[in-house]
C-alpha positions in Angstrom: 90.0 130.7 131.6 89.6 134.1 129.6 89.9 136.6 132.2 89.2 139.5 129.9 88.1 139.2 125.5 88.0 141.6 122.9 84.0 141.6 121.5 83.7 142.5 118.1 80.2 143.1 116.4 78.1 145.1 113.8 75.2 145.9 114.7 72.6 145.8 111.9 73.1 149.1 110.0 76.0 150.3 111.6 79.8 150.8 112.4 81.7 147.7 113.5 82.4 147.7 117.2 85.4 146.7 119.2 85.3 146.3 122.9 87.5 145.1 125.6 85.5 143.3 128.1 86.5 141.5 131.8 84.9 138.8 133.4 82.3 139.8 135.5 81.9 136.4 137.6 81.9 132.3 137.0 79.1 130.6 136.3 79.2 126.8 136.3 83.1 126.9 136.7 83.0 129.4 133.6 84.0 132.9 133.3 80.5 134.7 131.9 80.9 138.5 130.5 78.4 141.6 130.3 78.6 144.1 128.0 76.4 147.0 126.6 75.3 147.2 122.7 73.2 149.8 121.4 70.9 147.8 119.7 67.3 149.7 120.1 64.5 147.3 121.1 61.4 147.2 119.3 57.6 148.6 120.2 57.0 148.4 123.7 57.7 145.0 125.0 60.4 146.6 127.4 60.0 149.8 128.7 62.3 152.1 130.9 60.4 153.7 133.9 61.8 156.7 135.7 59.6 157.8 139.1 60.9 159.7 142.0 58.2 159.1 145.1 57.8 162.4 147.1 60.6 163.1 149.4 62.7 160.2 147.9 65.3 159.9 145.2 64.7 159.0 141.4 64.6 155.6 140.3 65.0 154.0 136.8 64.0 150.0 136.2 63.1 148.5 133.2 60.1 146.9 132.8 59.1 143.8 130.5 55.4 143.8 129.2 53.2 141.5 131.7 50.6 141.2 129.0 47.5 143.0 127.6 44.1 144.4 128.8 41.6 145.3 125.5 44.3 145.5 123.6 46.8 147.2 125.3 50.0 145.9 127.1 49.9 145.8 130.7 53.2 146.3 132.8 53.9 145.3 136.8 56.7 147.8 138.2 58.6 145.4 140.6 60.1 147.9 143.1 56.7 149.1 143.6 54.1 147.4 145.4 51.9 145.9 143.1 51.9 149.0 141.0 50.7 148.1 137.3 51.0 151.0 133.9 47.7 149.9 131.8 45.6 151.5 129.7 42.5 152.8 130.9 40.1 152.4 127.4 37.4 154.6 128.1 39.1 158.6 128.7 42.6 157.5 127.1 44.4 157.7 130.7 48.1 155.5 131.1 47.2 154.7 134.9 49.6 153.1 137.8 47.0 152.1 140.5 44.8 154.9 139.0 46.2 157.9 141.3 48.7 158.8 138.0 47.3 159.9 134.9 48.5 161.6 131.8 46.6 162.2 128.3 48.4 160.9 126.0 46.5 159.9 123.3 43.7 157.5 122.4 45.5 156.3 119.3 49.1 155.8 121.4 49.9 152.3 121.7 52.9 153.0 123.6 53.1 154.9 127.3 55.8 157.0 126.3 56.2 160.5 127.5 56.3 162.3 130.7 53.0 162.0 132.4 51.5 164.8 134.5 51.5 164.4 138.5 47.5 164.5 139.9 46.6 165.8 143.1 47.0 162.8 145.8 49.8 160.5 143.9 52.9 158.7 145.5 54.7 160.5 143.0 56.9 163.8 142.0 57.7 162.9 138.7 57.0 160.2 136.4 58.5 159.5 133.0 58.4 156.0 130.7 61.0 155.9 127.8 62.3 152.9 125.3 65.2 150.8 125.5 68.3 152.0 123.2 70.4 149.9 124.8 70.7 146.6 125.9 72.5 144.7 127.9 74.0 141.3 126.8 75.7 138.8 128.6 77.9 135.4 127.4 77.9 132.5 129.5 78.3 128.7 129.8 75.8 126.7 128.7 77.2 122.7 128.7 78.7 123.0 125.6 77.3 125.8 124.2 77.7 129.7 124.7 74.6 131.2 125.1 74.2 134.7 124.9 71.4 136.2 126.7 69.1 139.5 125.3 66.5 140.6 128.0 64.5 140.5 125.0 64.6 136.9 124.6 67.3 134.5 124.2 69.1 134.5 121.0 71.2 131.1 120.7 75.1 131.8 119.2 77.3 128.3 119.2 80.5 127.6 118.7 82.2 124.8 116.5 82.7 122.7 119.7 83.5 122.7 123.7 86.1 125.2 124.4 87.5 127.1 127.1 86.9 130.7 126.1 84.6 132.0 123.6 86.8 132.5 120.9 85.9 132.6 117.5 83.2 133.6 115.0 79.6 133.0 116.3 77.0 132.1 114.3 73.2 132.7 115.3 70.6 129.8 115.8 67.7 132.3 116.9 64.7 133.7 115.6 66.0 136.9 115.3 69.4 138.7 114.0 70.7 141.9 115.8 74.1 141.6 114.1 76.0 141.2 110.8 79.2 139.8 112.3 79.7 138.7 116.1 83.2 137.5 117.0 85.2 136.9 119.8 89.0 137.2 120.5 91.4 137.3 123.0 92.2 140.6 125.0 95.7 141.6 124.4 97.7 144.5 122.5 100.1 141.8 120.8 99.5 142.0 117.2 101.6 139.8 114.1 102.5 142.2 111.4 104.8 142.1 108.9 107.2 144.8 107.0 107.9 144.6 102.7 111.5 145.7 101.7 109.7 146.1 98.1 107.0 148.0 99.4 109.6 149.9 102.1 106.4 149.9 104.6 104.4 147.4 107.2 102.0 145.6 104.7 99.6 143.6 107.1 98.5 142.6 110.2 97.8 138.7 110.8 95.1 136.4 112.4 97.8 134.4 114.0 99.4 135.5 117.6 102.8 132.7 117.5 104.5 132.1 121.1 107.9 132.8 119.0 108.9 133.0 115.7 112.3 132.1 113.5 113.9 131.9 110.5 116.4 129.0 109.2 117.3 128.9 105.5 115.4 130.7 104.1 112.2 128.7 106.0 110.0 130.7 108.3 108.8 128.9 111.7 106.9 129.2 114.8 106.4 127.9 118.0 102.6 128.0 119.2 102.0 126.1 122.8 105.2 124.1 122.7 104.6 122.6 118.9 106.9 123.7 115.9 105.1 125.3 113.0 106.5 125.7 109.0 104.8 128.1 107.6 104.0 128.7 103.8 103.4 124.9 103.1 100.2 124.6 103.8 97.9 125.1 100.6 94.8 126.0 102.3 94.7 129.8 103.1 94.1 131.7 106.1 94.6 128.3 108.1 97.0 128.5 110.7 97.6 126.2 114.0 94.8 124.4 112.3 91.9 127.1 112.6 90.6 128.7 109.9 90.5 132.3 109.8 89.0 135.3 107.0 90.9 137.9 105.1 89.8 141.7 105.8 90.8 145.1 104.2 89.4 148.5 105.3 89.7 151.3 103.2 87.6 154.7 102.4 86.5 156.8 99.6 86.7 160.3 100.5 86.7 162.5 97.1 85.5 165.9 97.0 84.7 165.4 101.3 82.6 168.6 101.5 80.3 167.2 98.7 76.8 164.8 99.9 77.2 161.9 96.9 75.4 158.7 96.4 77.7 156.1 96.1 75.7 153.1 94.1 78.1 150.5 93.2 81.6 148.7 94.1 83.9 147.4 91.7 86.9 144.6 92.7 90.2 144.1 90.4 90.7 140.9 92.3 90.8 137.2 91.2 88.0 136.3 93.5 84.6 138.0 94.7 84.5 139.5 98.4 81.5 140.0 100.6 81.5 144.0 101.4 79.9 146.0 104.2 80.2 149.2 103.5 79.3 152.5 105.7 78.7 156.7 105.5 78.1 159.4 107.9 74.1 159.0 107.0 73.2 155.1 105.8 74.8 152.0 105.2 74.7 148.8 102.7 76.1 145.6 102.0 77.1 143.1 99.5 77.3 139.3 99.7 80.2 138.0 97.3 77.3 136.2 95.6 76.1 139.2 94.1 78.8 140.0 92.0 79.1 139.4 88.3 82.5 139.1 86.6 82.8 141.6 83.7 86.3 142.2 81.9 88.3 140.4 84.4 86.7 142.4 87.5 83.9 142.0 89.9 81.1 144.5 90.2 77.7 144.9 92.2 75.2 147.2 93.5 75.5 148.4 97.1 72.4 147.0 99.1 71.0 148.1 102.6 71.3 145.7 105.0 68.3 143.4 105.6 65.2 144.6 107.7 66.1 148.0 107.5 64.0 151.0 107.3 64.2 153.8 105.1 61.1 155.5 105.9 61.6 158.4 103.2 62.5 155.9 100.6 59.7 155.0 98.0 60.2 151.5 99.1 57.9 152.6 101.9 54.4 153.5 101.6 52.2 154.5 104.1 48.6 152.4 103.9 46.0 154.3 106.8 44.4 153.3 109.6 41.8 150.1 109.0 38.0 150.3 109.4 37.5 146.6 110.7 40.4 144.4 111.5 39.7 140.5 112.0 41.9 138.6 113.9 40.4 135.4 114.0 43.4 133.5 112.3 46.5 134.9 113.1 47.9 133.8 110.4 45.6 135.5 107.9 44.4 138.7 109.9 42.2 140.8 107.3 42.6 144.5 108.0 39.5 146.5 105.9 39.9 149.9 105.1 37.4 152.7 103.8 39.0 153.8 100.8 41.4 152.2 97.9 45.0 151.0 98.9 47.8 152.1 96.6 48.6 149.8 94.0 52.5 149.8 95.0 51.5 147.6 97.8 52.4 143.9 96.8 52.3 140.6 98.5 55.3 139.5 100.4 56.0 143.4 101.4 56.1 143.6 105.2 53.4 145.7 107.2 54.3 148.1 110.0 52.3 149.8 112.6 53.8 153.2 114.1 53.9 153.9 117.6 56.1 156.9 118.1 59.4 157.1 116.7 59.5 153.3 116.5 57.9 150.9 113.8 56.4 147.9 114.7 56.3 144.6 112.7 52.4 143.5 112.1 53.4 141.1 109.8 53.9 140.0 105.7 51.1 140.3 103.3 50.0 137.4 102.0 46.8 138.4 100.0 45.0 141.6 99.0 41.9 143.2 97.4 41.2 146.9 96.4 40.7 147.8 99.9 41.5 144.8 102.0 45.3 143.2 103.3 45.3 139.9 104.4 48.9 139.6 107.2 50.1 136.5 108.4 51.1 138.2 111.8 52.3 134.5 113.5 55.6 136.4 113.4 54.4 140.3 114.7 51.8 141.8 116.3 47.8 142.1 115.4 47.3 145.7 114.7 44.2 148.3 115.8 42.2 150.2 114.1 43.2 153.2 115.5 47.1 152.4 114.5 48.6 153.9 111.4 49.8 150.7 109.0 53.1 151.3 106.7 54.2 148.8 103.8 57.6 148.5 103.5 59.1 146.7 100.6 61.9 144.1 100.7 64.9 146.2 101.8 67.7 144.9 99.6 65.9 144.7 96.5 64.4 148.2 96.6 68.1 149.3 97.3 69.6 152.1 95.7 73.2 152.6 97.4 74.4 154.8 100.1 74.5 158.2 100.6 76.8 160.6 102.6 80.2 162.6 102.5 82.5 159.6 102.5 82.0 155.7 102.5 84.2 153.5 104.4 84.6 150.1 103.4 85.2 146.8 104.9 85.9 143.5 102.6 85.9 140.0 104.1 86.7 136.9 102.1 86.4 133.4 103.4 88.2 131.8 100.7 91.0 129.1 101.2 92.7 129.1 98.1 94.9 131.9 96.7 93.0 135.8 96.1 94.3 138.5 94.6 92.8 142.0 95.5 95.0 144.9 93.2 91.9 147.8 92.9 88.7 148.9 94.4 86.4 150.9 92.7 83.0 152.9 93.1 80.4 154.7 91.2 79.5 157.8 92.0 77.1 161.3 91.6 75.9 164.2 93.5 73.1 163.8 95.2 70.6 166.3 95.0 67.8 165.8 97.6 
């Protein structure tokens, strides 16, 4: 078994990640592994609640929503006794057991804050936060990997029944929290290699041999206890008979002191390569399919990742709060408003409702009027009349690059033939914001 692997994952939007992790214990004769990731949960179906009882010392739990009372969530604190934080509709009070009670707002659909301590209550202090991290755990599920969120279960398989996690995982769930998820094992040894012609170490290598020789002029390798040839086998980035990717990182870092917007990426190469591609302030992306070959070399448009949220980009647009909202058919909730909705709005944009700092997914737009949206919420959450609605357009196709001091750059390419990569190229202007 794999006492301790190396995690490596992207959240959406962000930095790749590299972590060393150690079992934590066996389940079902298998090792299982828990790690941290900051991936921030949305609305308020997990909260974090802080309370320190009089005379006793602070205590932090996090609490998954129980369900709802006239339309808000309800939530049962289990170290308490029975203690529930629900909304009381009438004066706007968050409540637990109705001797803690804090004015928040009436138009708050989240209990976030720090609430203030009435005369008679259990407590000293009392605060209720969101989740920014979560933790995640990988674990043996027959012959499948399953990897755990608190959230819900996401389902990540592997090509078959292995021994250790290793490899690239591929989501089966409802819902994506990363770009890339892989798994490899934990040790420093690395395969690199060293060019007379280029007098320096050129690359690293996927493949980790036992031991390694050369007889005339043929390269070999030992890899547990069979005999390897190497350089004879036409399909690329296979070796030991697994298939692996290629990857370069690089950076462009011109004029540092300068904020530029960096709007497309050109390849000298003989093939297209999918691109993820980060600055100190946003990120994008770019699938190999969405190059086009010009003059012998491959260029696209930098795109933001999918389901982000730029919420000073014109690709969102704020609606208002409705008048009357029906939600009679989930999947065709008609929200009425008092007054015209902008004409940006367009079906297939998704609808947001805010509560705090976080955005909330109602649902997509599948019909409108002058100053009606019809939102298929079977996939989101019914919104209030007293919450503030935000359109946001599709997230790649209202792209318009990235934007920061530098841009780093990270190409993958899957490709098992022969690729050539001599140049890589961007376009890019001041910004002036």
């Amino acid at each position: 078994m794999c006492d301790c692997i190396k995690i490596n994952y992207t959240p959406i939007g962000q930095e790749p990640v590299s972590i060393e992790v150690t079992a934590t214990g066996v389940l079902n004769g298998k090792n299982y592994y828990e790690f941290s990731a900051p991936v921030e949960s949305s609305g308020c179906d997990t909260i974090s609640v802080t309370y320190q009882l009089i005379g006793e010392e602070p205590v932090t739990v996090e609490v998954e929503k129980d369900g709802e009372s006239n339309g808000k969530n309800v939530y049962i604190i289990p170290s308490l006794d029975a203690s529930i934080l629900s909304w009381f509709p009438v004066e706007g009070y968050w409540l637990i057991d109705y001797s803690l009670g804090a004015t928040l707002s009436s138009n708050t659909p989240c209990p976030f804050g720090t609430y203030t301590i009435e005369e008679g209550s259990i407590f000293e202090s009392f605060v209720v936060e969101p989740i920014t991290e979560q933790t995640l755990t990988i674990a043996w599920g027959g012959v499948i990997w399953i990897m755990g969120i608190y959230l819900g279960d996401e389902l990540w398989t592997l090509a078959e029944d292995v021994e250790c996690p290793i490899g690239n995982w591929v989501n089966n769930g409802d819902t994506t929290y990363f770009s890339a998820f892989d798994i490899e094992e934990c040790t420093p040894r690395r395969t690199i290699t060293y060019s007379k012609v280029a007098e320096g170490w050129n690359s690293f290598w996927s493949y980790q041999p036992d031991w390694m020789t050369e007889m005339n002029s043929i390269f070999y390798t030992f890899k547990n206890g069979e005999l390897w040839q190497h350089n004879v086998n036409t399909t690329r980035n296979n070796f030991y008979g697994q298939q692996y990717q290629s990857s370069v990182r690089t950076i462009f870092n011109n004029d540092p002191l300068t904020v530029k917007v960096f709007n497309t990426l050109s390849l000298n190469s003989t093939h297209p390569w999918t691109a993820d591609l980060y600055t100190n302030i946003s990120a994008g992306t770019i699938d190999y399919t969405y190059f086009v070959e010009k003059e012998g070399q491959w260029f696209a448009y930098i795109r933001r990742f999918d389901n982000t949220i730029d919420v000073k980009a014109l690709s969102t647009q704020g609606v208002g709060s409705a008048s009357n909202v029906d939600s009679t058919t989930p999947s065709a909730v008609v929200a009425d408003f008092s007054f015209n909705i902008d004409s940006s709005i367009s079906i297939g944009d998704l609808l947001y409702k805010n509560s705090g700092s976080n955005l909330i997914l109602v649902g997509t737009i599948v019909d409108l009027s002058i100053n009606s949206i019809t939102i298929d919420t079977t996939i989101g959450n019914v919104p209030l009349i007293t919450d503030f609605l935000i359109c946001v357009k599709n997230s790649q196709a209202e792209s318009f690059g990235t934007r920061g001091y530098y841009m780093n750059v990270y190409l993958y390419n899957d490709s098992i033939e022969q690729v050539k990569l001599f140049a890589i190229g961007t376009s890019v202007f001041k910004s002036f914001l």
